[in-house]
Backbone as CSV, one residue per row, in Angstrom:
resi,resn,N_x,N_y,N_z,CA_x,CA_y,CA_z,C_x,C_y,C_z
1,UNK,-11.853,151.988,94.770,-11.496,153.070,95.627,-11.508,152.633,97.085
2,UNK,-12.428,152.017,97.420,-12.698,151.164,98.872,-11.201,150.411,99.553
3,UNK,-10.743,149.707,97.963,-9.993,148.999,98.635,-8.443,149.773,98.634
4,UNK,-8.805,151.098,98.152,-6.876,151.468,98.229,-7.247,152.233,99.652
5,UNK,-8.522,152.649,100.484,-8.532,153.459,101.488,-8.305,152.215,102.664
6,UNK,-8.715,151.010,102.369,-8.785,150.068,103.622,-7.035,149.770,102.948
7,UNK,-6.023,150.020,102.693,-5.314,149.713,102.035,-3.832,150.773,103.226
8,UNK,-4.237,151.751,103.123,-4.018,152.695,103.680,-3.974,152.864,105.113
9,UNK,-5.009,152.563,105.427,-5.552,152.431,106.887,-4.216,150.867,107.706
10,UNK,-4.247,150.381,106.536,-3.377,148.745,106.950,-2.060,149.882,106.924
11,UNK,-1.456,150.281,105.973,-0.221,150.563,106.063,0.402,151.395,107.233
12,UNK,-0.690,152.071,107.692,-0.295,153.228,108.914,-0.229,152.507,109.991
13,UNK,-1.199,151.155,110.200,-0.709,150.539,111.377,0.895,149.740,111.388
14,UNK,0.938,149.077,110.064,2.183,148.702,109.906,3.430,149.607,109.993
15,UNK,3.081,150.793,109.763,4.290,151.445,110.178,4.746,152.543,111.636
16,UNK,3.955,151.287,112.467,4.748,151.592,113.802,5.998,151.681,114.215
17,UNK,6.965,152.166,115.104,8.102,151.901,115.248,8.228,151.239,116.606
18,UNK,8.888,149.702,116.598,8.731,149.417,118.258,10.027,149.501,118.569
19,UNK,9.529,150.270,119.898,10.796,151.299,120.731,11.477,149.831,121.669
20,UNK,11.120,149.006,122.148,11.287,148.231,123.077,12.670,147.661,122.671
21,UNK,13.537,147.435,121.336,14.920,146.897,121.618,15.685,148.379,121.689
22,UNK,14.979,149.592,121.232,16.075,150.223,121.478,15.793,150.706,123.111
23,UNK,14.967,150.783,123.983,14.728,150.997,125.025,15.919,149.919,125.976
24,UNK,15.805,148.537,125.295,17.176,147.348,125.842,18.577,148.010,125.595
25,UNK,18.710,148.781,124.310,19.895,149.043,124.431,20.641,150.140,125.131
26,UNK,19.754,151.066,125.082,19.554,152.144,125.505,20.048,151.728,127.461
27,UNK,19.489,150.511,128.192,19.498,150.381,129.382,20.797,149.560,129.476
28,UNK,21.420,148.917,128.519,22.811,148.361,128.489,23.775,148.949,128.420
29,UNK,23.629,150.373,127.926,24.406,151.093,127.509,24.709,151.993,128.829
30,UNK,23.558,152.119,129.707,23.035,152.885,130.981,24.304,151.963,131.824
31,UNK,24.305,150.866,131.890,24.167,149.842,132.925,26.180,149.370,132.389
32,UNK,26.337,149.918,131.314,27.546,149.576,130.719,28.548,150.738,131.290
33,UNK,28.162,151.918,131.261,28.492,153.289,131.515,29.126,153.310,133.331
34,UNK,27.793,152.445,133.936,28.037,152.742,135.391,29.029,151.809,135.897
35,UNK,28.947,150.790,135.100,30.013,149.592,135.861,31.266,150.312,135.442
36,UNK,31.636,150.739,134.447,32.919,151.051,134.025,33.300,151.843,134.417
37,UNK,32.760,153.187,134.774,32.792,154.693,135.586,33.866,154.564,136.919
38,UNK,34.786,155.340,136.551,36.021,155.336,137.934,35.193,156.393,138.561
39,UNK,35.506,155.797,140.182,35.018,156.757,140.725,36.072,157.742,141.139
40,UNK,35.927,158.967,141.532,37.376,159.426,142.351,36.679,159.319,144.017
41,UNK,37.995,159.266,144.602,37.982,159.601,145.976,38.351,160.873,146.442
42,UNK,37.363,161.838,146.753,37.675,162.754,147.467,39.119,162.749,148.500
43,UNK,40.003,163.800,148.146,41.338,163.530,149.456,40.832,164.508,149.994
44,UNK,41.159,164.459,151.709,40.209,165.539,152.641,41.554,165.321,154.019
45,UNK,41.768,166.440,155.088,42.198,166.086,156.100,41.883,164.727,156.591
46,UNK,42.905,164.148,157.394,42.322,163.127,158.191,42.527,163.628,159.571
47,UNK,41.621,163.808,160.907,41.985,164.213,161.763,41.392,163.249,162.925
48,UNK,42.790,163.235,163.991,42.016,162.413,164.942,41.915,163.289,166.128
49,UNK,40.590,162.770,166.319,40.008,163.673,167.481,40.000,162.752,168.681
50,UNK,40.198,163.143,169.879,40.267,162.635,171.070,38.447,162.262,171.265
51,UNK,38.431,161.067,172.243,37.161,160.370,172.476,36.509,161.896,173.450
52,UNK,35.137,161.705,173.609,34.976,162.639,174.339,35.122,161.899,176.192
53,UNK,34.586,160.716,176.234,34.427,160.165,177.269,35.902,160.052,178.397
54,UNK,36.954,159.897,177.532,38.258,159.711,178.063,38.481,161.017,178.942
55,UNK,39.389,161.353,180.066,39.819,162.195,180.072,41.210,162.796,179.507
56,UNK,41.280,164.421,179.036,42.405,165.293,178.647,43.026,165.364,178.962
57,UNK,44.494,164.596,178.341,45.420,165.581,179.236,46.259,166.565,178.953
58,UNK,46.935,167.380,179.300,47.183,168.472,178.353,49.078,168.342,178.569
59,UNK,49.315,168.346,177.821,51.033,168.862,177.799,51.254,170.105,177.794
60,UNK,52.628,170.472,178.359,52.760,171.338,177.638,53.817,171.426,176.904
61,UNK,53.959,172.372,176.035,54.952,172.217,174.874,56.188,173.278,175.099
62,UNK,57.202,172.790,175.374,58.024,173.497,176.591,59.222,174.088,174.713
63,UNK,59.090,175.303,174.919,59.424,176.110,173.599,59.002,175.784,172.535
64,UNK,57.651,175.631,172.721,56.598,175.937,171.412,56.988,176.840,170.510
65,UNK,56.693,176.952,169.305,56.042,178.106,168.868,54.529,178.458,169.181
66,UNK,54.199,179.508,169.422,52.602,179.436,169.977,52.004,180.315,169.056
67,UNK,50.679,179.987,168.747,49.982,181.129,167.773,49.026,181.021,167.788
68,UNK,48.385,182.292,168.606,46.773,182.321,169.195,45.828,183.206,168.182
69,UNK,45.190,182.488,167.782,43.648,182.816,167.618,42.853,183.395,168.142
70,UNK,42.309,184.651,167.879,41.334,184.775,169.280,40.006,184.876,168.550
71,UNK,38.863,185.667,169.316,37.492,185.688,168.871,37.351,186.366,167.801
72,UNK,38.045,187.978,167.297,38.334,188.258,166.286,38.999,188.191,164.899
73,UNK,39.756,187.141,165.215,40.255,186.633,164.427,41.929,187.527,164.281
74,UNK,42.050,187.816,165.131,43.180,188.387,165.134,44.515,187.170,165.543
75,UNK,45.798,187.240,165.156,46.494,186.265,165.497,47.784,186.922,165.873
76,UNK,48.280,186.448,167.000,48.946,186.807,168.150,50.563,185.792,168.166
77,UNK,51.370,186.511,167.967,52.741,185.394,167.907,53.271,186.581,169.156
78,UNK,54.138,186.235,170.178,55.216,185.943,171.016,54.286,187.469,171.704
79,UNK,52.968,187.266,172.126,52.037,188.389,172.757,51.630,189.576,172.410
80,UNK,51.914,189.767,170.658,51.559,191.032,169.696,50.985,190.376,168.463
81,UNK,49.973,191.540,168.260,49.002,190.874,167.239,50.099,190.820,166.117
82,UNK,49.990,190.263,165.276,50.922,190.323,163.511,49.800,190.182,162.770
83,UNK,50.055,190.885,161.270,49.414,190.942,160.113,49.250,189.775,159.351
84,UNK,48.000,188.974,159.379,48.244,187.739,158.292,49.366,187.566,156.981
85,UNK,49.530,188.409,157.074,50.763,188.444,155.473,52.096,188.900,156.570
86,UNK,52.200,188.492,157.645,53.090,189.013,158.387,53.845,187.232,159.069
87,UNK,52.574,186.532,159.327,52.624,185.371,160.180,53.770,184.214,159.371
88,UNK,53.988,184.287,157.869,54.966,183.567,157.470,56.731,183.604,158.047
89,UNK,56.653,184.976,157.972,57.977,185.859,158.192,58.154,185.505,159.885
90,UNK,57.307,185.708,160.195,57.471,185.173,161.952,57.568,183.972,162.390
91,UNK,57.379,182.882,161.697,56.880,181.700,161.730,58.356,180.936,161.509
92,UNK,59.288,181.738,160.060,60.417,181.173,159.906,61.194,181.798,160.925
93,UNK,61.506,183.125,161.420,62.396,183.518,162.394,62.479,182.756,163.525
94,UNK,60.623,182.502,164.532,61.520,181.878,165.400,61.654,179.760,165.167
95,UNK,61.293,179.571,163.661,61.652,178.217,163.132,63.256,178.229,163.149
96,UNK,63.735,179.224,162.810,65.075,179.583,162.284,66.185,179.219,163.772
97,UNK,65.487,180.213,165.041,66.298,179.620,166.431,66.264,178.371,166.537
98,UNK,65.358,177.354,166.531,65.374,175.892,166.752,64.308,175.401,166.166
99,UNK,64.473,174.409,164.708,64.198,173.954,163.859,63.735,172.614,164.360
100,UNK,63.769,172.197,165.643,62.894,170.929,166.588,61.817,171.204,167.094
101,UNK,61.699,172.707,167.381,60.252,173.743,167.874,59.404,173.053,167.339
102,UNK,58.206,172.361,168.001,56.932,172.476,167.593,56.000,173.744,166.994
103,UNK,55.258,173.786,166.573,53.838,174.656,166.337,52.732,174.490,166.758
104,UNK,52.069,175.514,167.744,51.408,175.355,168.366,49.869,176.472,167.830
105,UNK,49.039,176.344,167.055,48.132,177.046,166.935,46.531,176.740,168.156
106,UNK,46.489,177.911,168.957,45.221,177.925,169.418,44.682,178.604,169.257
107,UNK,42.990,178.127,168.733,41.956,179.173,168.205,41.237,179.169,169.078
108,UNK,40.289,180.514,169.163,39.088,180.648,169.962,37.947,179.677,169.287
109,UNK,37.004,179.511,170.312,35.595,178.740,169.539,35.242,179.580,168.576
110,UNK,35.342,180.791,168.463,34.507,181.942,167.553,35.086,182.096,166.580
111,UNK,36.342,181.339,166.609,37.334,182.004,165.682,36.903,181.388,163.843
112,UNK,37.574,181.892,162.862,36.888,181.363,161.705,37.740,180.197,160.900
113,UNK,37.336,179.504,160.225,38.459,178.480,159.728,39.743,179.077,158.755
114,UNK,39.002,180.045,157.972,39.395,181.071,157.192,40.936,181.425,158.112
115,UNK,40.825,181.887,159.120,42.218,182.028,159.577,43.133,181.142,159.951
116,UNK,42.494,180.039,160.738,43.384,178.422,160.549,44.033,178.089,160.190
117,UNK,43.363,178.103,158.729,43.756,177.761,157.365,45.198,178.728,156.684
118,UNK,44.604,180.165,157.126,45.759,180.978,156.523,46.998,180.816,157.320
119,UNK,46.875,180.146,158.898,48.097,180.321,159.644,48.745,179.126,159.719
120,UNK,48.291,177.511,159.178,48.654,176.928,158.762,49.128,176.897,157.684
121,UNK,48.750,177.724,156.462,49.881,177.541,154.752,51.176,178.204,155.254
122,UNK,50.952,179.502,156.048,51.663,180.272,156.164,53.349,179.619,156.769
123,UNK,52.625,178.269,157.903,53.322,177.329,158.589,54.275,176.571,157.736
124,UNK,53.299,175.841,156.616,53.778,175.353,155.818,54.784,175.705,154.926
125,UNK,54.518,177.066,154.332,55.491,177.917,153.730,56.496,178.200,154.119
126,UNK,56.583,177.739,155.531,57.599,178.037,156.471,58.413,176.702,156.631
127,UNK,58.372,175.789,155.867,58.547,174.675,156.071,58.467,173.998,157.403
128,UNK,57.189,174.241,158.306,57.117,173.628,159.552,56.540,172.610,159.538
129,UNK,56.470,171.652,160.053,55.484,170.595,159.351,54.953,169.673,160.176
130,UNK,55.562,169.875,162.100,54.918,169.508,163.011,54.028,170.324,163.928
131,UNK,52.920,170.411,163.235,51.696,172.042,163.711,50.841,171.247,164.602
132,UNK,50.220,171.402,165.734,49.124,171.225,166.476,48.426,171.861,166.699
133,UNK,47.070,171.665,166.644,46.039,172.792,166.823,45.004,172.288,168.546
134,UNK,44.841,173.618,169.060,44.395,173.679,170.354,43.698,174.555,170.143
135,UNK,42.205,174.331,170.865,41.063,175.203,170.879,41.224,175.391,172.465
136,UNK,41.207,176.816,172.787,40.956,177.380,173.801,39.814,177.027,174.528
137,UNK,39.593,177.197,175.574,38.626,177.084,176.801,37.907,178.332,176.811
């Protein structure tokens, strides 16, 4: 009887499981995963911003289209506010007189990107496609 309990006692140590090659594969597999992994590249505006140190100079844009931004976010074509769902329709009319017109958007500092954004697609939709943006003083 002695010897089937010391018998027993042997077998439970023998039936360890050693983790250590699958822990190797496990880290090859880690290490296999990352080399191969495409990364993506975020696409984002690219914008160039003037140095601050240089001095400004300002043009002006002699029959712009102009489209002001202000603190409310209200947006202003030819010195009357227009309706964001309005700014496309205005955008092609006076695109429509002369199709060399620049675009001229200036926002207030306060103003939100949220509208920027909407008066640029709106631009776009308009097929304008030389837009500049000017932040007010």
């Amino acid at each position: 009887m002695r010897r089937h309990i010391a018998n027993l006692q042997l077998e439970d140590d023998e039936n360890e499981i050693n983790l250590t090659p699958m822990l190797d594969v496990v880290f090859i597999m880690l290490i296999f995963f990352i080399v191969t992994a495409s990364f993506l590249r975020e696409s984002g505006l690219d914008v160039n911003r003037p140095d601050d140190n240089q001095p400004q100079v300002l043009q002006e844009e002699e029959g712009a289209i102009l489209v002001i931004i202000d603190e409310t976010d209200d947006i202003w074509i030819d010195n009357r506010i227009v309706d964001p769902r309005a700014v496309r329709a205005n955008v092609e009319r006076l695109h429509a007189e002369d199709p060399d017109r620049p675009l001229v958007i200036q926002t207030a500092r306060t103003s939100t990107a949220e509208a920027l954004v909407a008066v640029m697609d709106a631009a776009r939709q308009a097929d304008v496609y030389n837009i500049s943006i000017a932040a007010a003083q």
